[in-house]
Structures are given as C-alpha cells and as structure tokens.
N, C-alpha and C positions, 0 to 999 in steps of 0.2 A: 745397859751397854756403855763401855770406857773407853774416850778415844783422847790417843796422844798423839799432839798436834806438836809437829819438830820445825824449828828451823829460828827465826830470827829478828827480834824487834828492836826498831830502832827509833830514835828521836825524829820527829814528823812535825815538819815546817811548813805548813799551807798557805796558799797566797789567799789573804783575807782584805784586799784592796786596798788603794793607797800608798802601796808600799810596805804593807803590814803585812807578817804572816803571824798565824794562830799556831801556839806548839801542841803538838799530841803525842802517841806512842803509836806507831803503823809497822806492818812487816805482813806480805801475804798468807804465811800461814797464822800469824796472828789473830790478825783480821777474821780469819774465818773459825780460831775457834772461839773469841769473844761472840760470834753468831750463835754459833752451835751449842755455846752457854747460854743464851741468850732463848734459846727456842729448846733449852730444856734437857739437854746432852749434855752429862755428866765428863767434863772435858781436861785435860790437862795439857799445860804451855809447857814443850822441854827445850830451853833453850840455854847460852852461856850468858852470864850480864857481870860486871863488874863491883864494885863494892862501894860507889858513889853515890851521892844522892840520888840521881837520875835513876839510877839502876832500882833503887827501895821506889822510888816514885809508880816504876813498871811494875813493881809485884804488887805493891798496892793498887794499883789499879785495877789489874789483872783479879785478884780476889776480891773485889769491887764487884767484881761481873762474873764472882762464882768458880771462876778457873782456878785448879787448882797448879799452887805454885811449890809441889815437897820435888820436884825433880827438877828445880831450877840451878843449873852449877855455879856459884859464885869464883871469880876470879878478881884475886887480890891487887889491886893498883889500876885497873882498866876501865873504862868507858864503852856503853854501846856506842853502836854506830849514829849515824845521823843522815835526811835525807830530805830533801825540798823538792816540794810539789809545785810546779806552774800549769796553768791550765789556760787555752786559747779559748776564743767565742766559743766554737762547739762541745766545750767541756773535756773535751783529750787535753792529757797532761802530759809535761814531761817533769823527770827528775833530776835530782844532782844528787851526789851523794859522796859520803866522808864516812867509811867503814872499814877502813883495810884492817886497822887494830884491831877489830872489834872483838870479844871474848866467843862469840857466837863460833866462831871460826874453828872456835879450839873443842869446841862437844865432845865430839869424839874420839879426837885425840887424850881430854883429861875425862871423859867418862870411864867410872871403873864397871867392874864385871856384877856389880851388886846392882849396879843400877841399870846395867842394860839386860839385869836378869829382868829385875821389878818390870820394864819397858815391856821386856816381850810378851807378859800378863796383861797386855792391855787386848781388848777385845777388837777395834782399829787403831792403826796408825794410819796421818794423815801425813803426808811431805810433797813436796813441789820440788820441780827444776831449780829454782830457787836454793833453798834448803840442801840441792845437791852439788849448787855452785859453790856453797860456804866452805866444803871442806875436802881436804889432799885427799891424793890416790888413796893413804893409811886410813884416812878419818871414814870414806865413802865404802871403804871394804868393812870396816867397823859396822858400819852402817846395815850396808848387805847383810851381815851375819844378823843381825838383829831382826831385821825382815826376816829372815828365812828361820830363827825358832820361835818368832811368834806366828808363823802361819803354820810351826809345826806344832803350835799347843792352840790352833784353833784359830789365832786372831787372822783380822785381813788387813788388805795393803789398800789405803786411798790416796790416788796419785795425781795430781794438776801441774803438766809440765811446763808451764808458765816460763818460758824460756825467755830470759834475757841476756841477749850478744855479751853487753858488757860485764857481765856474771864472769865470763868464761875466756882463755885464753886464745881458745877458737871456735869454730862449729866441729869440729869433729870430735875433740875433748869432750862438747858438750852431748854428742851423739853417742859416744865410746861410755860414757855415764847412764844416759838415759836407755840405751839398750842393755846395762847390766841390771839394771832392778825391774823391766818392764816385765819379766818372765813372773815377776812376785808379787804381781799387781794386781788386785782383785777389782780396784772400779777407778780406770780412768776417767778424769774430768778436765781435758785439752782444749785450749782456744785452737779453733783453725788457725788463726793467722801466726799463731807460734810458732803452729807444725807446721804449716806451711814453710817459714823461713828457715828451722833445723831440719826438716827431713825433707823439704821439694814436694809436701802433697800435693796433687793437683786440687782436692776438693774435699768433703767431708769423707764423701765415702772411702777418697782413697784411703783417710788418716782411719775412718773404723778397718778399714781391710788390714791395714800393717799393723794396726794395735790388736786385733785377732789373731792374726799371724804369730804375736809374740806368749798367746795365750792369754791375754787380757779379758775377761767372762763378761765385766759387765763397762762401757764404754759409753762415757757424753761428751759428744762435741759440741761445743758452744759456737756461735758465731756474732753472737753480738744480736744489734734489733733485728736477725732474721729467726732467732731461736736456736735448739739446738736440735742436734740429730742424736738419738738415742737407740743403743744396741744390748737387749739385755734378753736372756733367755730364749734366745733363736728367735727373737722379735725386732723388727727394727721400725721406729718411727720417728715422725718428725712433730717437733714440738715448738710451736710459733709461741712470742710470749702474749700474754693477755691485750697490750697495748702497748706501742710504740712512744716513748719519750723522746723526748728535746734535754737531752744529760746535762746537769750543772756540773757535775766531776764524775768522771767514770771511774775512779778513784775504789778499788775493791768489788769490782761490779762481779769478775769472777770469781773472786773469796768469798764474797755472800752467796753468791749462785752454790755453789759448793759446800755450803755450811748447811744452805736449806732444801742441798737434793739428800746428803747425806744425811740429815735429820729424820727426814721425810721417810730415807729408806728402812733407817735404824725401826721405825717403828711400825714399819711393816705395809707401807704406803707402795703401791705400785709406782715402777718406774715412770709411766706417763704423769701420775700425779705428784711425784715427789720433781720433775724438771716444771712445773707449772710452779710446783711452791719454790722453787730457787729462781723463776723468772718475777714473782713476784715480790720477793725481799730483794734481789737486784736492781727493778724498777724501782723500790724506794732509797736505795740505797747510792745510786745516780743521783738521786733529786736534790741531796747536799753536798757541801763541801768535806773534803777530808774521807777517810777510809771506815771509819768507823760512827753511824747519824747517831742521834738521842735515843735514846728508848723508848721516847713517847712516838719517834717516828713513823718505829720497827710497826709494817702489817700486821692487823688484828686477826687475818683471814688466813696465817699459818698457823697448821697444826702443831701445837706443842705437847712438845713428849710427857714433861714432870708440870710440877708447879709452876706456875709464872716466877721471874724471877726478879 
C-alpha cells in the first residue's frame, strides 16, 4: 500500500532554552508521513519547495527516512516557509510564522496533468485543513478532481481537519472548503477542539454525526489525554490512551496519532487496535521537543508493516 501525503514543510525553530532555538523541518502532514515511513508505509511527500539550500536540506532529509521525494515541484528563485515553536509549563505551544511566499502555495496551481495523473495511483492520499488553507479557489478545485479519480481508480481519502483560524480568511472560507472534499473522504481523523471551533460541535458524538452525515465510513475523533471516539463499520467505540502524560511539547501529537492508526489500518489491524497504536506513538512523541523525536525513541510495541527502517 502507497500513500501520498500533500501539503507543506517548513523551516522549524524550537525553543531549546536560554534563548536558543534548535532548527528542524515540521509541517503537519509532514510529520506524519516521516511516521508512516517510519512504521514501515511505503510513503510519499507532494509538496512545492524552492531551489535553495534549505529546500535540498528538506529532500535530503526527507529520503533520510525513506519518503519518497520524485513528485516534489521545485520552484525557481523561492524559499520555504518558516515557523517558531514556543511552548508554556504545560507543554502547549504557540507559533509564529513567515510563509506567505512560500512555493507550497503554488501545487496546484504549477502541478501539471502528468503528475496529478501519477497522484491519483496512489493507493491513499493523506491531506489536512491545513494543506487546504495553502491554496486558491483554482488550486483546491485542482485538488477535488484529484480526489475524485483516484477514489475512482480505487484509492481513499485520509483527512485530519486540523483547522487553523489563522490559515484562513475566515471561518466560513474555511467550512465552504472542508464541506467540498468531505463527501471524498474515506477515514477522518478530527481533533474535537478544531471541530468544535469551525463547525460549533457540541461534543464527539456530535462531530461523528455531521461527519456521517457527509458520507464519511470510517471516523476518529481525538481528544486529547481523554482518547478518542471511533466510528467504523457500524461500530462505535471509545478508546482511552494506555497512560496519561505530563506533555514536554505536544508538538505533532495528532500527526503521529494519524500516522500510527493509519499504519495499523493499512495492514489490516482492527480499528480499536490501530487508535491504541496511534495513542501510543503519540504518547512518545509528547515526551520531546519538536515535531518529529529520534528513532531510538519511536515505540517498540508498534506493529510495523515492512522492514524496520
């Protein structure tokens, strides 16, 4: 199974105390498919990047940890974005960020038809809210079509609406977006508190009811250290995580959660067991700084798909 993970990474400044910050490369869907490479998911990064060093620093990395980078667009004269992590006593962070140029922006707009052919052979794609803030009315229609002939040559839609205010012009821009792709969606992966603030859910259940509503089959709501609520094959249950932390950065808690249900599922793992293996690469993945831990970190006690890598 081949999953192409869309959207957008950028230069990642972490506060490493002092005054110091540590540089990395972060972006949400990034993040989660350096996981999903990670635990053995033959994975590829489709994003725009520039033609500076920073940009060759990201693809090298990136194939560092096995993603593949042949559908990466390079744009000539540009810089990715950039983005600064702070994080209070309880490990919640906030951001800053310097991305309006950024080439990620242009995807779909300079992706041509050869390549959104190649795209739509991929067996999942993966996108976020996120991913859907990057680009114009033209680029996210681009987008649509893309979705809809690869779920007509078989592939599925993986969707975490990771909804960020400042993404978006407004909330309803951002609603008028997220209800045209949800009908294509084959496994949301929603922070309550997201859908909470774009759509007014009252509570999990509400947000499984409207995400049903839209034809959604298979549905995880996260909420943070209370677990998630899962809705999949006229089942629904609730999935507490193994143990309750004390977060150093919560810094990609739901890109890894998302990397290691969709892992889990790819290979054939029951829904209840594949949100236990994303509460448990999440739980380590709080435990350090920055969005993306070491490898010697990463849990021993997830199933992995292929070879260790």
């Amino acid at each position: 199974m081949k999953v192409a993970s869309i959207g957008e990474c950028m230069i990642e400044f972490s506060a490493a105390g002092d005054g110091l910050f540590a540089r990395g490369f972060g972006g949400d869907t990034l993040n989660t498919a350096v996981y999903l490479s990670r635990l053995g998911v033959d994975t590829a990064y489709v994003t725009a990047l520039g033609d500076d060093a920073l940009s060759e620093a990201m693809v090298a990395a990136w194939q560092a940890e096995g993603i593949y980078t042949g559908e990466v667009l390079r744009v000539s004269g540009r810089v990715p974005g950039l983005y600064m992590i702070e994080r209070d006593a309880r490990g919640e962070r906030s951001f800053l960020y310097w991305r309006d140029r950024a080439p990620a922006r242009e995807l779909f707009d300079r992706a041509d038809d050869a390549t959104l052919e190649r795209l739509s052979g991929f067996d999942w794609l993966y996108l976020s809210g996120i991913s859907l803030s990057l680009y114009g009315e033209t680029g996210r229609a681009r987008l649509r079509e893309l979705l809809i002939a690869a779920r007509g040559r078989g592939g599925r839609i993986a969707f975490d609406g990771n909804y960020r205010p400042r993404g978006w012009s407004d909330a309803e821009a951002a609603r008028c977006a997220f209800n045209a792709i949800l009908p294509l969606v084959d496994l949301a992966l929603p922070t309550l508190e997201d859908e909470q603030a774009l759509f007014g859910d009252e509570d999990a259940a509400a947000c499984l009811a409207r995400l049903k509503a839209q034809g959604v089959s298979e549905i995880v709501v996260k909420r943070g250290p209370l677990g998630c609520l899962v809705e999949a094959g006229g089942r629904r249950v609730e999935i507490p995580p193994a143990q309750v932390v004390q977060p150093v950065d919560t810094t990609a808690a739901g890109d890894s959660f998302n990397a290691a249900y969709l892992a889990a599922r790819i290979c054939g793992a029951a829904p209840e067991q594949a949100a236990q293996a994303g509460h448990r690469l999440a739980s380590a993945v709080i435990m350090s700084p920055g969005a993306v831990i070491a490898r010697e970190a990463m849990p021993k006690d997830i199933l992995i798909i292929g070879a260790s890598r």
